[in-house]
Residue, then its C-alpha position, 0 to 999 in steps of 0.5 A: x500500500x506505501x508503494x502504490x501511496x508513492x506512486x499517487x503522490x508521484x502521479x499527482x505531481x507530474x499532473x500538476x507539472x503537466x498541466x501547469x496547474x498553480x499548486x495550492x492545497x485544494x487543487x492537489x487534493x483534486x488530483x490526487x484523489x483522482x490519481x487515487x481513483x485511476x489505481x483503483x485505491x480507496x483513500x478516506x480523504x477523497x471519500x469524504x463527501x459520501x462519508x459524511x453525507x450518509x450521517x444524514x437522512x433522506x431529506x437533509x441529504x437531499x437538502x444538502x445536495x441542493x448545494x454545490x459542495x466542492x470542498x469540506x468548506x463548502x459542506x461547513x456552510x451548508x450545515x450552517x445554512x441549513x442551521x440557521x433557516x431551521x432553527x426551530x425545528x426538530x429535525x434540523x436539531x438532529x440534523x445540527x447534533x450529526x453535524x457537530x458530532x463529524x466535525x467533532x470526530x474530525x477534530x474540527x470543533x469541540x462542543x456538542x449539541x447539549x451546548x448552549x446554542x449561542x456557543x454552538x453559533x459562535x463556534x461555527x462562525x468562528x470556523x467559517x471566518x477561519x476557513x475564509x482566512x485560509x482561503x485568502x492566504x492559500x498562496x501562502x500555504x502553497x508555499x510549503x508544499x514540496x515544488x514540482x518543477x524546475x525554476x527557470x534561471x530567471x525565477x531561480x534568481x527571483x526566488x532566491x532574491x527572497x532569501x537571505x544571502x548568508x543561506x547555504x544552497x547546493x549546486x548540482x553539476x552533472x559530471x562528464x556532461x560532455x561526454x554523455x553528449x558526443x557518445x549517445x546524443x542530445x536526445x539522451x542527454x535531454x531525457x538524462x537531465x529530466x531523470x535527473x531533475x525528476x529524482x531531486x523533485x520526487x525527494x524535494x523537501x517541503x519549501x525547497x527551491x530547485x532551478x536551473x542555475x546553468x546548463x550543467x547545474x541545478x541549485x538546490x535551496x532547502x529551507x534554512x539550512x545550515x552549513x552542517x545540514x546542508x553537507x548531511x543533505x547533499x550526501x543524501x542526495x549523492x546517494x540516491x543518484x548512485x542508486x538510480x538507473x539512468x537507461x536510454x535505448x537499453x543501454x545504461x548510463x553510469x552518471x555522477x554528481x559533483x555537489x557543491x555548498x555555497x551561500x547565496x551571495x557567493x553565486x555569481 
């Protein structure tokens, strides 16, 4: 289950990249669940509507369905809608007491319906306005996500502008790139370079910025690494190209990296 888990992820990303879709949390959850369908991999996060909405009876589903729901978001203000126009009634009590104990089990909210109704209000509010904030800071929390394809030189410089220049990157040169060249071709060494970038976006770590610092090199600038974590990350990353397969027309190609550790104002 890990490996095919692995393999979504994996999926998902090269998706996102193949499609130039902006990376946020709500746009990989989409894909992924749909990479998680096409393997035919049942995940509980994907399958969220459907559990939730079967708390309910016929009548609030067909309620709720009434609404376009996309996100656990948009579930959240159904229930409150539905809350708020029927306050009186017996079934929307039944219908408040399912809403708060999922989102209760979700761990999203604390109280239940022996509650006082003012608290229950307050609460639900104070998700509401909470989920409006995450939305209006999305491209913040996009950032943390892992990056999914290489910067250009230019957005390189731009990204790494933001940086502080004390901060250690590692730059990633391919040895005998010549080489390679003249014994099996440009094509070859194109998708040799893709393998390559592939791997290091496949292991980037959550906020990494990875660009194109020349034709031979690739930087990579983890978040606020230090000299000794930095040396302890390049040897990981050593080790992972030695255990890689690069073939191209059933013929393997034996590569090497050379790593080496800079601060940012040491680029040139």
């Amino acid at each position: 289950m890990d490996d095919k888990i692995k393999q979504i992820v994996k999926n998902t990303f090269i998706y996102i990249k193949t499609n130039h879709l902006e990376l946020t949390p709500e746009s990989y959850t989409k894909v992924f669940c749909t990479q998680a369908r096409l393997l035919n991999i049942d995940i509980d996060e994907c399958n969220w509507f459907h559990l939730w909405i079967n708390k309910f009876d016929a009548s609030i589903k067909k309620e709720i369905n009434n609404y376009p729901i996309k996100t656990k978001d948009d579930f959240i203000n159904v229930l409150s809608n539905i809350c708020n126009n029927n306050t009186k009634s017996t079934n929307t009590i039944k219908t408040l007491d399912k809403a708060l104990k999922i989102l209760h089990n979700n761990n999203i909210i604390d109280i239940d319906i022996h509650s006082p109704l003012a608290l229950i209000d307050t609460k639900l509010s104070k998700i509401l306005e909470n989920l409006d904030k995450n939305k209006l800071d999305s491209n913040k929390i996009s950032t943390k996500f892992k990056p999914t394809s290489l910067l250009s030189k230019m957005e390189l410089q731009l990204a790494l502008e933001k940086r502080h220049k004390d901060d250690f990157v590692l730059v990633c040169d391919i040895c005998c790139f010549d080489e390679i060249r003249l014994r099996f071709g440009s094509d070859a060494l194109n998708k040799l370079f893709d393998a390559f970038y592939n791997i290091l976006l496949d292991n980037a770590l959550d906020g990494e910025i990875i660009g194109i610092y020349n034709e031979t090199s690739i930087i990579i600038a983890p978040m606020e690494y230090n000299l000794a974590k930095a040396k302890i990350y390049a040897d990981k990353i050593k080790a992972i190209i030695d255990k890689s397969a690069f073939i191209y027309k059933n013929q393997d190609i034996n590569i090497k990296i050379d790593i080496n550790i800079v601060q940012i104002k040491e680029l040139k």
